[in-house]
C-alpha positions as CSV (number, residue, x, y, z in Angstrom):
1,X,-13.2,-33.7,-32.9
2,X,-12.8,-34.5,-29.0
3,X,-9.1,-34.6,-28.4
4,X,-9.0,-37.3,-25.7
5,X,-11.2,-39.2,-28.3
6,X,-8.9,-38.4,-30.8
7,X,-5.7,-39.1,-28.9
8,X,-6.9,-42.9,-27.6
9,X,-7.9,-43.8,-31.0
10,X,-4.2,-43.2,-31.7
11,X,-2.6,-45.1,-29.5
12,X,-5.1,-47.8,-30.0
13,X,-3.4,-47.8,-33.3
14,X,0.1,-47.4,-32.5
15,X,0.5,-50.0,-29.7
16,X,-1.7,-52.0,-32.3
17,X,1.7,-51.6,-34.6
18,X,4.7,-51.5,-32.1
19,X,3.1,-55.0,-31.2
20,X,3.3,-56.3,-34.3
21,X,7.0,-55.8,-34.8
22,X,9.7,-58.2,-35.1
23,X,12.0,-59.0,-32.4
24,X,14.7,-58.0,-34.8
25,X,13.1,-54.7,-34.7
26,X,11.3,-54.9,-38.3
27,X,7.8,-55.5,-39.5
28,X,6.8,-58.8,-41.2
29,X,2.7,-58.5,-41.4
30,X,0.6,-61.0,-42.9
31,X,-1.2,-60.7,-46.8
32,X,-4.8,-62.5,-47.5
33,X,-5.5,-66.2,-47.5
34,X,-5.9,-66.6,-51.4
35,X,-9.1,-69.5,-53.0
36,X,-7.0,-68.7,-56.2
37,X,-3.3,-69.4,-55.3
38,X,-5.4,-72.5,-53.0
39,X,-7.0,-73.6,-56.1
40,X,-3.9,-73.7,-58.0
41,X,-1.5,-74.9,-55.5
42,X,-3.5,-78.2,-55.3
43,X,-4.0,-78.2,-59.2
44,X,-0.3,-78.3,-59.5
45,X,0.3,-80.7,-56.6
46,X,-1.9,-83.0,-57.9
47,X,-0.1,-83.6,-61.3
48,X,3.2,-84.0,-59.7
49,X,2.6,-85.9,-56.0
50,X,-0.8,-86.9,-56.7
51,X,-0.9,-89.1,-52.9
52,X,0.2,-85.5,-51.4
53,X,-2.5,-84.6,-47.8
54,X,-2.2,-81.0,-49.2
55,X,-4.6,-82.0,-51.9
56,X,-7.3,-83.0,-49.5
57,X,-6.5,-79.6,-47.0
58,X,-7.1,-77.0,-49.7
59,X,-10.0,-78.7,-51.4
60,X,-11.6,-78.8,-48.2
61,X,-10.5,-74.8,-47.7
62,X,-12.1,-74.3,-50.8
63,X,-15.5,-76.0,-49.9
64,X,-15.3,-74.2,-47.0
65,X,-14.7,-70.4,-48.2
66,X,-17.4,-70.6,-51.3
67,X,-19.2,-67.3,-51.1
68,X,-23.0,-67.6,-51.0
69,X,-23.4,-66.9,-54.5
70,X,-21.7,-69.9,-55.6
71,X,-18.2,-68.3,-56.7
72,X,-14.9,-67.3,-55.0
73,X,-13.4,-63.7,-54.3
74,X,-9.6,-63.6,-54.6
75,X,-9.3,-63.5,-50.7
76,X,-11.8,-64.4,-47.9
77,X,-13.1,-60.5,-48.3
78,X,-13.6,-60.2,-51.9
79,X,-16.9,-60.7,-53.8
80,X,-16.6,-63.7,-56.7
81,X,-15.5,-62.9,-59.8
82,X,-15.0,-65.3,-62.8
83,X,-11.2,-65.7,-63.0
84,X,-10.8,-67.1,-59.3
85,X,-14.1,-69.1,-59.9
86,X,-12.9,-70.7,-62.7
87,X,-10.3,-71.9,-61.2
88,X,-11.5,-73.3,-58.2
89,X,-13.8,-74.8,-60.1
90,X,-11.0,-76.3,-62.5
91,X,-9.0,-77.7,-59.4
92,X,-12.2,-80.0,-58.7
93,X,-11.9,-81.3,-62.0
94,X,-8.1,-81.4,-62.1
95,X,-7.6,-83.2,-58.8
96,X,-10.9,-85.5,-59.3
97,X,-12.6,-84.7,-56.6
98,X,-15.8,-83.6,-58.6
99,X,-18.0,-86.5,-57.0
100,X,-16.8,-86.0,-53.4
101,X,-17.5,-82.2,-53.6
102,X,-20.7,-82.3,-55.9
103,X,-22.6,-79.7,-54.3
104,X,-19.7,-77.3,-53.4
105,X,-19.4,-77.8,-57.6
106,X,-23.0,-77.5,-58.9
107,X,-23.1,-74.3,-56.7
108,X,-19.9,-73.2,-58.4
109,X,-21.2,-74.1,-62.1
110,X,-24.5,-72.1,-61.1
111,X,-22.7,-69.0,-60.7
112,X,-20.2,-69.7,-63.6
113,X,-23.5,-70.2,-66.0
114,X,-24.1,-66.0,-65.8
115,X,-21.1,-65.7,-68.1
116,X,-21.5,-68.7,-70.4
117,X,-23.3,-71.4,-70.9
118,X,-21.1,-72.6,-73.8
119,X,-17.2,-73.4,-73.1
120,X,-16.3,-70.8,-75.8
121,X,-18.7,-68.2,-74.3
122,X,-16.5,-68.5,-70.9
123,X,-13.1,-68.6,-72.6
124,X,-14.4,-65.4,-74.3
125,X,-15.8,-64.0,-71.1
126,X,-12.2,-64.6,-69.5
127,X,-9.9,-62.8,-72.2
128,X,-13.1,-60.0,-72.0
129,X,-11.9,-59.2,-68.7
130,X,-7.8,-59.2,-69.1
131,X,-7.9,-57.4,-73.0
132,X,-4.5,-57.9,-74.6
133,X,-2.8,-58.5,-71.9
134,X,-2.3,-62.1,-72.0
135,X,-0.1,-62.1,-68.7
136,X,-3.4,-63.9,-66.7
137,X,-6.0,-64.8,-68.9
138,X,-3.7,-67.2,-70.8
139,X,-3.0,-69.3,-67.3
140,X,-6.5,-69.3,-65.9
141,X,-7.7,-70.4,-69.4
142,X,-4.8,-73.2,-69.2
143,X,-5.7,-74.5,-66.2
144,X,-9.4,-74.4,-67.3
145,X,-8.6,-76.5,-70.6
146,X,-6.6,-79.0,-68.2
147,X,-10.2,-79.4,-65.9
148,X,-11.9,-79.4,-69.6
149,X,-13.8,-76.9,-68.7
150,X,-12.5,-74.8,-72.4
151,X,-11.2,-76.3,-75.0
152,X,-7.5,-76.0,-75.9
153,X,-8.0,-74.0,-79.3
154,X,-9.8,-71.1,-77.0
155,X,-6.1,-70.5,-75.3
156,X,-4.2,-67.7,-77.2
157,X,-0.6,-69.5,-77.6
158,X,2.6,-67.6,-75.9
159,X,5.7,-66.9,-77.9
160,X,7.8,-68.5,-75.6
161,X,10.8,-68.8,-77.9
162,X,11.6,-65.0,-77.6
163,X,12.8,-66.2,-74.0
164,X,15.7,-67.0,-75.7
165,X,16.9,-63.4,-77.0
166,X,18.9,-61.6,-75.2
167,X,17.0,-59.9,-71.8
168,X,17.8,-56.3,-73.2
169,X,16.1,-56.9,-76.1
170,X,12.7,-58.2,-74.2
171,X,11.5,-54.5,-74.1
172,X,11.5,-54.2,-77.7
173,X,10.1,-57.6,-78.8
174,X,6.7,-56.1,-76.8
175,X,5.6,-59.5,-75.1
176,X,2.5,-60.0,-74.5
177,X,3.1,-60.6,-70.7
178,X,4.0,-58.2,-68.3
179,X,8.0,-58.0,-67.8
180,X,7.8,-59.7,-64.3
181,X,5.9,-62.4,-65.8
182,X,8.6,-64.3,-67.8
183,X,8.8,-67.5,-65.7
184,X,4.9,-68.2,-67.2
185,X,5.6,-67.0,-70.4
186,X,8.3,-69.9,-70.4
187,X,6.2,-72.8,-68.9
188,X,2.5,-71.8,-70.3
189,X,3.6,-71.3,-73.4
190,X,5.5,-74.6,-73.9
191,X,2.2,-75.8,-72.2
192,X,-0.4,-74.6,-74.8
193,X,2.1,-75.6,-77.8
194,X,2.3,-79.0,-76.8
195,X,-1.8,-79.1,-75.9
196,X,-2.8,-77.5,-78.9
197,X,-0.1,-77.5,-81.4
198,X,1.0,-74.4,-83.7
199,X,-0.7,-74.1,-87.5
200,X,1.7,-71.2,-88.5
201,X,4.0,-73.4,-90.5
202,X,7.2,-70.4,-89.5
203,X,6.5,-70.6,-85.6
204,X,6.3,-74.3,-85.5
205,X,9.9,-75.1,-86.3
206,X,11.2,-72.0,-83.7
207,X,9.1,-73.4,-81.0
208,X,10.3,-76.8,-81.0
209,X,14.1,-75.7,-81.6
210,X,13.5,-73.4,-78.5
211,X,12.0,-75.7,-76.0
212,X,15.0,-76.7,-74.2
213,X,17.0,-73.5,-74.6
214,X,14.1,-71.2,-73.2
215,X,13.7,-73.9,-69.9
216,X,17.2,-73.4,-69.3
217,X,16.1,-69.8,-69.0
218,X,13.5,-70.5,-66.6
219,X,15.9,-72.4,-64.6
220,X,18.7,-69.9,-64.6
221,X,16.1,-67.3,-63.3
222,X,14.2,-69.5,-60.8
223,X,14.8,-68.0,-57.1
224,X,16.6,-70.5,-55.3
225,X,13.8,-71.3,-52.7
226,X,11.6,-72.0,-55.8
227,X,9.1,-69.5,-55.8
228,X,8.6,-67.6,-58.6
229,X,8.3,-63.2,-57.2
230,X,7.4,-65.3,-53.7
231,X,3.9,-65.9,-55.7
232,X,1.9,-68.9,-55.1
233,X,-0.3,-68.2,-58.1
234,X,3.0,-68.2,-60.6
235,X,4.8,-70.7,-59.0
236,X,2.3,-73.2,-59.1
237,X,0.9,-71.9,-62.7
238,X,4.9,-72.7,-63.9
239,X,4.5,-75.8,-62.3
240,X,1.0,-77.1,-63.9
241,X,2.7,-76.4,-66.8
242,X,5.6,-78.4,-66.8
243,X,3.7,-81.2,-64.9
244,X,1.3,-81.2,-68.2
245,X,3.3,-81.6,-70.3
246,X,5.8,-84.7,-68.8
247,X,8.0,-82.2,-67.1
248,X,7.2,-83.0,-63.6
249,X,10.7,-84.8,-63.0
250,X,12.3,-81.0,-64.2
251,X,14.7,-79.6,-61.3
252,X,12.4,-76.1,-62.4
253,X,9.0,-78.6,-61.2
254,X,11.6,-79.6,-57.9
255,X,12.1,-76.6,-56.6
256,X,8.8,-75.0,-57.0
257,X,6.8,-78.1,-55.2
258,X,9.5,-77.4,-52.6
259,X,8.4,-73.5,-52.4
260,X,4.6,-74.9,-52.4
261,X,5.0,-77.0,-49.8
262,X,6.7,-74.6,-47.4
263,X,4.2,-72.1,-48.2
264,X,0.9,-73.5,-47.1
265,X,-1.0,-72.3,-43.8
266,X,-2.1,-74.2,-41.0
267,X,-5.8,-73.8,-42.4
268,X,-5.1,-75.7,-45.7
269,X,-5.2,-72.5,-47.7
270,X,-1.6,-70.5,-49.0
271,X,-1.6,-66.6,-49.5
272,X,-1.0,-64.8,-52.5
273,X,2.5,-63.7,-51.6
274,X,4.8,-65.2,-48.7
275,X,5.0,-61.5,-47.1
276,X,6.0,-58.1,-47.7
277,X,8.1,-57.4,-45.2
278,X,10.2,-54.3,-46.5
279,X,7.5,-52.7,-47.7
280,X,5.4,-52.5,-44.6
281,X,8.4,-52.0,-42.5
282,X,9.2,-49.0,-44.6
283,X,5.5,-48.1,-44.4
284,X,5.8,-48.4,-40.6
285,X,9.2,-46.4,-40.3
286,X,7.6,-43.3,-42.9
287,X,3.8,-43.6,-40.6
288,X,6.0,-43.5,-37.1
289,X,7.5,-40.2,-38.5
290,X,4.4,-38.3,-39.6
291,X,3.0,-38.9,-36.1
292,X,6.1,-37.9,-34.6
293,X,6.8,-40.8,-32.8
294,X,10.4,-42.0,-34.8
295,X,13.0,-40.2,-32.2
296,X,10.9,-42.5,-29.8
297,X,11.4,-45.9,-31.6
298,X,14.3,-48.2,-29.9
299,X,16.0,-50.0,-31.9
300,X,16.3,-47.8,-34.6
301,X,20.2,-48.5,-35.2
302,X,19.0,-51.8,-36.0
303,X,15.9,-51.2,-37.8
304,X,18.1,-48.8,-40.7
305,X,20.8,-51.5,-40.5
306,X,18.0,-54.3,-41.6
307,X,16.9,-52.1,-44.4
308,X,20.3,-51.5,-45.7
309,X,20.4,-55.2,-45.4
310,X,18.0,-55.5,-48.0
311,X,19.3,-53.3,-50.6
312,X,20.2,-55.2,-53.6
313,X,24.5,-54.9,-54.6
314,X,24.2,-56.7,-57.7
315,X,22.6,-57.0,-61.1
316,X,19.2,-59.1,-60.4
317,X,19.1,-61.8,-62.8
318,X,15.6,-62.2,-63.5
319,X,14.6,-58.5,-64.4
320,X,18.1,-57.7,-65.2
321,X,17.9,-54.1,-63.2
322,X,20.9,-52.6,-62.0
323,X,22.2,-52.6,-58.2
324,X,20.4,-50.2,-56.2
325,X,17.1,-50.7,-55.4
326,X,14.9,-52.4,-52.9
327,X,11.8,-55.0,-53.8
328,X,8.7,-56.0,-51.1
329,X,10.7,-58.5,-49.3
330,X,13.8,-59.9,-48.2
331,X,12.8,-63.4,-49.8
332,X,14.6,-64.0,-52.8
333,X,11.9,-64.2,-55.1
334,X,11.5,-60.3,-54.6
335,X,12.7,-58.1,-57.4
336,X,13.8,-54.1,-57.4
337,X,10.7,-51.8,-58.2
338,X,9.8,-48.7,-58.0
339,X,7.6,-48.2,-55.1
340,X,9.7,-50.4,-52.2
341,X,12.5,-48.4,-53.4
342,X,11.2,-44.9,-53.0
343,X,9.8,-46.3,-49.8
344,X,13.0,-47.5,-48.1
345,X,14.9,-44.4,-49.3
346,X,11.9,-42.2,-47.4
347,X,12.6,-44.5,-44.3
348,X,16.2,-44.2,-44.0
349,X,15.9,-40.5,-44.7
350,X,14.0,-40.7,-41.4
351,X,15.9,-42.6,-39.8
352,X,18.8,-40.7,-40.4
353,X,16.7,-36.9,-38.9
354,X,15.7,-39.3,-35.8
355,X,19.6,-40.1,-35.2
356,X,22.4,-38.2,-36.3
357,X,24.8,-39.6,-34.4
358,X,26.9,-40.4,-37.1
359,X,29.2,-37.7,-39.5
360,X,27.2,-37.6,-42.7
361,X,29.7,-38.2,-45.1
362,X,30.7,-42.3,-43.5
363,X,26.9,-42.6,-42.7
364,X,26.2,-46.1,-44.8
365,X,22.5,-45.0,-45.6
366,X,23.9,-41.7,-47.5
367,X,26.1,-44.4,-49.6
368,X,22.5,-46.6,-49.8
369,X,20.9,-43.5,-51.0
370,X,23.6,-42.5,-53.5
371,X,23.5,-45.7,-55.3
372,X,19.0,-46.0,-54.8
373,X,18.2,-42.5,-56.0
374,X,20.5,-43.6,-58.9
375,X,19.0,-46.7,-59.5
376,X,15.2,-44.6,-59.7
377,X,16.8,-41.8,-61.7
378,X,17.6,-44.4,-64.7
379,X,14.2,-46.0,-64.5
380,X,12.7,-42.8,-65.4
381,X,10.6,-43.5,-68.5
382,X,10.7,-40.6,-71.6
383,X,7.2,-39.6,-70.6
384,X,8.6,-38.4,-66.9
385,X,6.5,-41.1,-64.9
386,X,8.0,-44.0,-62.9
387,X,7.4,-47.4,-64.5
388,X,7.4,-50.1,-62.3
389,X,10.3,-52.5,-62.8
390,X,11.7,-52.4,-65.8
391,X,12.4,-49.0,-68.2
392,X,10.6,-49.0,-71.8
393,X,8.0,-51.4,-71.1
394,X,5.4,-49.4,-72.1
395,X,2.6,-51.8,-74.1
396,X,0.7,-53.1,-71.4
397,X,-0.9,-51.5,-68.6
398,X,1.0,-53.3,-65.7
399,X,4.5,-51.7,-67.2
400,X,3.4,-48.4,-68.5
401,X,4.2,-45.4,-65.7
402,X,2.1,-45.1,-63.1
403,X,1.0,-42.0,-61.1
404,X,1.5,-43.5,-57.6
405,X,5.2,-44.9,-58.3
406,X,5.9,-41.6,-59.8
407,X,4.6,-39.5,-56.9
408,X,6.7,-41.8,-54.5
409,X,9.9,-41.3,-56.6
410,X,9.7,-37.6,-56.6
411,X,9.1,-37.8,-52.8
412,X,12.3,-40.4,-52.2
413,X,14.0,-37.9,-54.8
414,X,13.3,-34.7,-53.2
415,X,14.4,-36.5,-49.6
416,X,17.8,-37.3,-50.8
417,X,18.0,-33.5,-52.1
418,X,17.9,-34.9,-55.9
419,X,16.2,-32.0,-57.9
420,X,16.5,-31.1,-61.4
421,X,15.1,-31.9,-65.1
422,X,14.2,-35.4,-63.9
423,X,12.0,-33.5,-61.2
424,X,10.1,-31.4,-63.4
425,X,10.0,-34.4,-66.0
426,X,8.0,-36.5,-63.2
427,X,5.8,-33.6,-62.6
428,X,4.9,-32.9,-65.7
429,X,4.3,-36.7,-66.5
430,X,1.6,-36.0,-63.0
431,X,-0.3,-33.3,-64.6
432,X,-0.6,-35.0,-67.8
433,X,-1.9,-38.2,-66.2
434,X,-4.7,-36.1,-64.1
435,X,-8.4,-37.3,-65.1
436,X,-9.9,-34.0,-66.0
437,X,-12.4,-34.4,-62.7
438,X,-8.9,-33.8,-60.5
439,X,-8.3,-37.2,-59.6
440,X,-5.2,-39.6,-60.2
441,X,-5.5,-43.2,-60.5
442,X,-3.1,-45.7,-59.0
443,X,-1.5,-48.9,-60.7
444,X,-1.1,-51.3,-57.7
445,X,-4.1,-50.6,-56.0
446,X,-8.3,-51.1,-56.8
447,X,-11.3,-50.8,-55.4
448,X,-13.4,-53.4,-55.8
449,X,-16.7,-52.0,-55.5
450,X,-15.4,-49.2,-57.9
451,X,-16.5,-49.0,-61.8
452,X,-13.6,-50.6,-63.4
453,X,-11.5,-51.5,-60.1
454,X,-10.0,-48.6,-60.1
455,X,-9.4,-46.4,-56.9
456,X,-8.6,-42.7,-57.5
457,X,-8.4,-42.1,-53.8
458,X,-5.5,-43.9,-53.0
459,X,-3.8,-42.8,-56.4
460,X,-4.9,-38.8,-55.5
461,X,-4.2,-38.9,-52.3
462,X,-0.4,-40.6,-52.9
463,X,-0.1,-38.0,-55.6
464,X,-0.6,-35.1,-53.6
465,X,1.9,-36.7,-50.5
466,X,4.3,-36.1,-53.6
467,X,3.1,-32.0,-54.3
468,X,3.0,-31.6,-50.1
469,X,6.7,-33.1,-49.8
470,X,7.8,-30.4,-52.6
471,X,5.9,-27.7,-51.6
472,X,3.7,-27.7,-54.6
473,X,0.1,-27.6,-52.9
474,X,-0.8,-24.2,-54.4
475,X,-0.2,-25.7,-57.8
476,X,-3.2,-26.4,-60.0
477,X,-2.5,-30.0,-60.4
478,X,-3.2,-30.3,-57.0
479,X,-5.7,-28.0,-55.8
480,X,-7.9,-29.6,-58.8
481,X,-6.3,-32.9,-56.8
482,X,-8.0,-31.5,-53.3
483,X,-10.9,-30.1,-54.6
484,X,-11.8,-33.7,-56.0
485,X,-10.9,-34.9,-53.0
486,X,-13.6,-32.9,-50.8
487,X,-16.0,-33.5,-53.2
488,X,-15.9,-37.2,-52.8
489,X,-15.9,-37.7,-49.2
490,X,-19.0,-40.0,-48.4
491,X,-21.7,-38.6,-46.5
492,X,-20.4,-40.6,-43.3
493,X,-17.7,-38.4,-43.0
494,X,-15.1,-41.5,-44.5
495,X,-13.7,-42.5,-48.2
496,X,-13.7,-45.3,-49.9
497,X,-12.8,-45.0,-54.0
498,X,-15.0,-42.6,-54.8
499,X,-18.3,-41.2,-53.8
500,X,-20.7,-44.1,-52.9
501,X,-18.5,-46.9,-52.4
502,X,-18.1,-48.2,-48.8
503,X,-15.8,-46.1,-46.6
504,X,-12.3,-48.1,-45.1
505,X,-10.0,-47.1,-42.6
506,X,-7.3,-47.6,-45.0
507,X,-8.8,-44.7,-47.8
508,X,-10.6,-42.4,-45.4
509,X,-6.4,-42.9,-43.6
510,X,-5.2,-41.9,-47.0
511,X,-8.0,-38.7,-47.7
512,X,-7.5,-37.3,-44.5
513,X,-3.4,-37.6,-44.6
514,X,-3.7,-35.5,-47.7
515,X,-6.0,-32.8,-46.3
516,X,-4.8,-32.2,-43.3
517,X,-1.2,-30.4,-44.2
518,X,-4.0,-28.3,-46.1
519,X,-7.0,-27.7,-43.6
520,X,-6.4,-29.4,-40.5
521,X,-9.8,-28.0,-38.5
522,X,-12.3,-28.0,-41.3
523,X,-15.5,-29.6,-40.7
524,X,-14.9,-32.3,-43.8
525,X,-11.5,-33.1,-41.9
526,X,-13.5,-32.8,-38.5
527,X,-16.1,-35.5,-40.1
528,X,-13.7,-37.8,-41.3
529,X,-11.3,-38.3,-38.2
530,X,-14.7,-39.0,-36.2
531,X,-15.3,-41.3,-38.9
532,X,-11.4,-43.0,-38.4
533,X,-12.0,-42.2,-34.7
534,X,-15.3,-44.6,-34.4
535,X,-13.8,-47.6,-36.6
536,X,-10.8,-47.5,-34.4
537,X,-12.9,-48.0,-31.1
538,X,-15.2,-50.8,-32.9
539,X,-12.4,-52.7,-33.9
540,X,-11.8,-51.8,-37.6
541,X,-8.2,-52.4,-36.9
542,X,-8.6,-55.7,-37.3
543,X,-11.1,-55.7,-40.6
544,X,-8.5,-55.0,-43.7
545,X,-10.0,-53.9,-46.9
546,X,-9.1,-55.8,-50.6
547,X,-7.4,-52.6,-52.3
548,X,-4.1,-54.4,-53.5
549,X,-3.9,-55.6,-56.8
550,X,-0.8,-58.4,-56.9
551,X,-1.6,-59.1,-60.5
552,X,-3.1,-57.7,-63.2
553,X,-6.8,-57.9,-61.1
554,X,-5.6,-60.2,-58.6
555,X,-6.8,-59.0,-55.3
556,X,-4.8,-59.2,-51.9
557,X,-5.5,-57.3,-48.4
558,X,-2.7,-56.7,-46.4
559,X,-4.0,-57.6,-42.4
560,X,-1.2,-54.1,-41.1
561,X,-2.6,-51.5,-43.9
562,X,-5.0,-50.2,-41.6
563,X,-2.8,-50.3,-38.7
564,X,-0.1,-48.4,-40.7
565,X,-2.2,-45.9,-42.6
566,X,-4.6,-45.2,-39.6
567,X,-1.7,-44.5,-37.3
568,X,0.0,-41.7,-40.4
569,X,-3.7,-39.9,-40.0
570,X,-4.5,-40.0,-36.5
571,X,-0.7,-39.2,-36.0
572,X,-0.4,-36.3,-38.3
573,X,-3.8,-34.8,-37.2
574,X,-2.4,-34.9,-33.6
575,X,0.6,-33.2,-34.6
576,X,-1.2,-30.6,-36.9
577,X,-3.5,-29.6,-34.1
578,X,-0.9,-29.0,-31.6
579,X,0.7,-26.7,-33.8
580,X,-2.5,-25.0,-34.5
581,X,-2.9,-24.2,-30.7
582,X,-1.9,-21.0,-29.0
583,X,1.3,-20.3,-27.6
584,X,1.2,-20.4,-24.0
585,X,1.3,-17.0,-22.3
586,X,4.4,-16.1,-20.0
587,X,3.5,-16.3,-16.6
């Protein structure tokens, strides 16, 4: 790899990121214009300001982002799948609009007919693709029997009475919704039970008794800018709810239109999430430190001041999780988790080696650290692996442990000097979860040109950033980790999800971050940084790749991920080939 070609890609990438910070000295970034959260924003709006110009803008957004296949992609970059279709498709129908969009809808109901040509064969095609996790099929299959595009007996109910027990208990009552996904569980279920009515003579009675006590759950845990987790898609999904079913005069309805409103962009479209601000300013912070570059930062006072900022001091009341932990933004539809927590406890670790100007025992980050790696020690599932929010909520996927939120806890862990049972637990939980070809697989992130979504480069390569931090390379776990690794770099010298999907700067970033500590001048290494190198100089920087997953299969790119990860590679391969060179000879 030429140095000087190596070196300019670099700062390419890091003046790329120092210009996208804040003037407060943190990074905000900017998350994918959404057809799905557009399609349901104006669904929504419709039922409860039906005169409002928003209407008109996304419709018109809609018409305008159709890929040429007839269907819609969850963002502008995705290919069309039937669960963001459908729902465009229904806000046609919902607002009225089919006449004054008719061929922007017959070339939607062309590419709807592969799945269906029957209303139940579509319903069916929809739960096919979530399985027993009701957390999205049930509200694109809602919104669908509003358009009447399914009927109403084709959407499964949701118990929405067991909002009512106690929120310790929710764990054990195994809802069929993921733990962050209450607010629907309220509003979709009251929705279907008054579109479709309940024939189990037992569950009738509860449900009516528990209508008004469950809302006043869904109003005591509404953020107080409106928005649902900061999500379009939920917020407005609550809304259409309520709106359906006479509830659009609900303070609940109010405060949501209020969030929608606020939330739209200039282009007529709204994102899937307002931002993520913590986490890619924690992803900046950890990326600036690998390329050696943190000492250099200004404003770094200021930067660990805005993340301590962020740490939450009281118990949240929508997940119930203790004080401690960090979530994705500083919005206060964010909740604690267990990946932006890990993630700001790595940055102010940093922080704290780039500036030590302070005695360690009145440093405030030690006290953030004490009660964070406190708040991840007692989220620790009984298998060893890292759930996401909530502890015990282990019956659908989005809940269970995941590899990649384990491998960041150890690593947040092992910062903070935290060792111990819980340490061995989590790596034990990471060789049990290994796919026997050596590779990990995330929970937050996909590929979508993957079989099944899924992206074991991103999980493997996070997974072994965990053994690295620890020292643990030479265990098996994670040479089997490396070898799979090598063996599935493409044969243009990038990654992508596996062998023989398309190669991005943000997984070949990822690869090449966990080889290099390993092998920093083999030719695979030397293929992939020219790889990096060349996107870099074309422009790449600017191309994001659809690897998130907000929801369960709900796509999102995030426009600094390349930025971010490119400048951790290209930084760390700098650093590792310095230290590879020759000590100067005394003169």
């Amino acid at each position: 790899m030429d140095p000087d070609r190596l070196d300019a890609a670099y700062r390419t990438a890091l003046d790329a990121l120092l210009r996208e910070r804040h003037p407060d000295g943190h990074w905000v970034g900017e998350l994918a214009t959404s057809a799905l959260s557009t399609a349901v924003a104006v669904s929504a709006l419709h039922l409860v300001e039906p005169a409002s110009p928003l209407i008109a803008g996304g419709l018109d957004y809609l018409a305008a982002s159709q890929n040429a296949d007839g269907g819609w992609g969850d963002t502008d970059r995705s290919v069309s799948n039937i669960s963001t279709s459908m729902l465009c498709r229904a806000a046609f129908g919902i607002t009225r609009s089919e006449a004054g969009y008719a061929p922007t809808v017959a070339h939607a109901e062309g590419y709807l007919r592969q799945f269906g040509d029957t209303r139940p064969k579509l319903a069916e095609a929809i739960r096919r693709r979530y399985g027993k996790d009701r957390t999205f099929s049930v509200p694109i299959l809602m919104t669908s029997a509003l358009a009447g595009l399914v009927d109403w007996r084709e959407v499964p109910p949701l118990p929405f009475e067991l909002a009512c027990f106690p929120q310790a208990w929710y764990a054990a009552l195994s809802l069929p919704v993921v733990s962050y996904a209450l607010p629907a569980l309220v509003a979709i279920g009251q929705a279907v039970f008054h579109h479709r009515g309940s024939w189990n003579p037992l569950a009738w009675p509860a449900r009516m008794l528990a209508r008004g006590p469950s809302l006043r759950v869904l109003e005591r845990i509404q953020p107080t800018n409106g928005g649902f987790l900061e999500a379009t898609p939920l917020t407005a999904f609550v809304t259409l709810a309520l709106a359906s079913i006479s509830r659009a005069d609900h303070p609940v309805v109010a405060k949501a239109v209020t969030f929608l409103k606020a939330s739209v962009r200039p282009d007529g479209s709204w994102p899937i999430d307002t931002d993520l601000s913590t986490w890619v300013t924690t992803l900046a912070v950890n990326a600036l430190h690998d390329a050696g570059e943190l000492g250099r930062l200004p404003q770094r006072d200021a930067l660990r001041k805005w993340l301590l900022r962020q740490q939450y001091r009281e118990k949240h009341p929508f997940t119930g999780a203790a004080p401690g932990g960090w979530g994705w933004t500083p919005l206060p539809g964010a909740v604690p988790d267990a990946d932006d927590t890990p993630g700001a406890l790595l940055a102010l670790a940093r922080l704290n080696q780039a500036d030590k100007s302070e005695p360690w025992g009145v440093n405030p980050a030690f006290r953030a650290a004490l009660a964070g790696t406190r708040w991840l020690t007692d989220l620790q599932n009984r298998d060893g692996g890292w759930p996401t929010f909530c502890r015990g909520w282990t019956n659908l996927p989005f809940d269970r442990s995941g590899s990649d939120l384990t491998a960041h806890a150890l690593r947040a862990l092992h910062a903070w000097h935290v060792d111990g049972p819980l340490v061995d637990n989590g790596l034990a939980y990471l060789a049990k979860s290994q796919r026997p070809d050596g590779s990990w697989l995330p929970l937050w992130f996909g590929n979508q040109h993957a079989d099944d979504d899924e992206n074991p480069t991103y999980g493997t390569a996070k997974v072994l950033a965990a053994y690295r931090d620890l020292g643990r390379l030479a265990d098996e776990p994670a040479r089997k980790g490396l070898t799979w690794l090598r063996a599935n770099q493409n044969a243009d010298g990038g990654w992508g999800a596996g062998k023989g999907t398309p190669s991005s700067i943000e997984e070949t970033s990822l690869a090449l971050d966990a080889l290099l500590p390993v092998e920093p001048n083999a030719a695979a290494l030397n293929s992939g940084l020219g790889w990096l190198v060349h996107q870099v100089e074309a422009g790449g920087l600017a191309r994001p790749t659809p690897i998130g997953f907000y929801f369960a299969k709900l796509w999102y790119y995030e426009r600094l991920y390349p930025i971010l990860f490119s400048v951790a590679a290209l930084g760390r391969a700098r650093v590792a080939r310095r230290a590879d060179q020759p000590a100067a000879s005394p003169a």
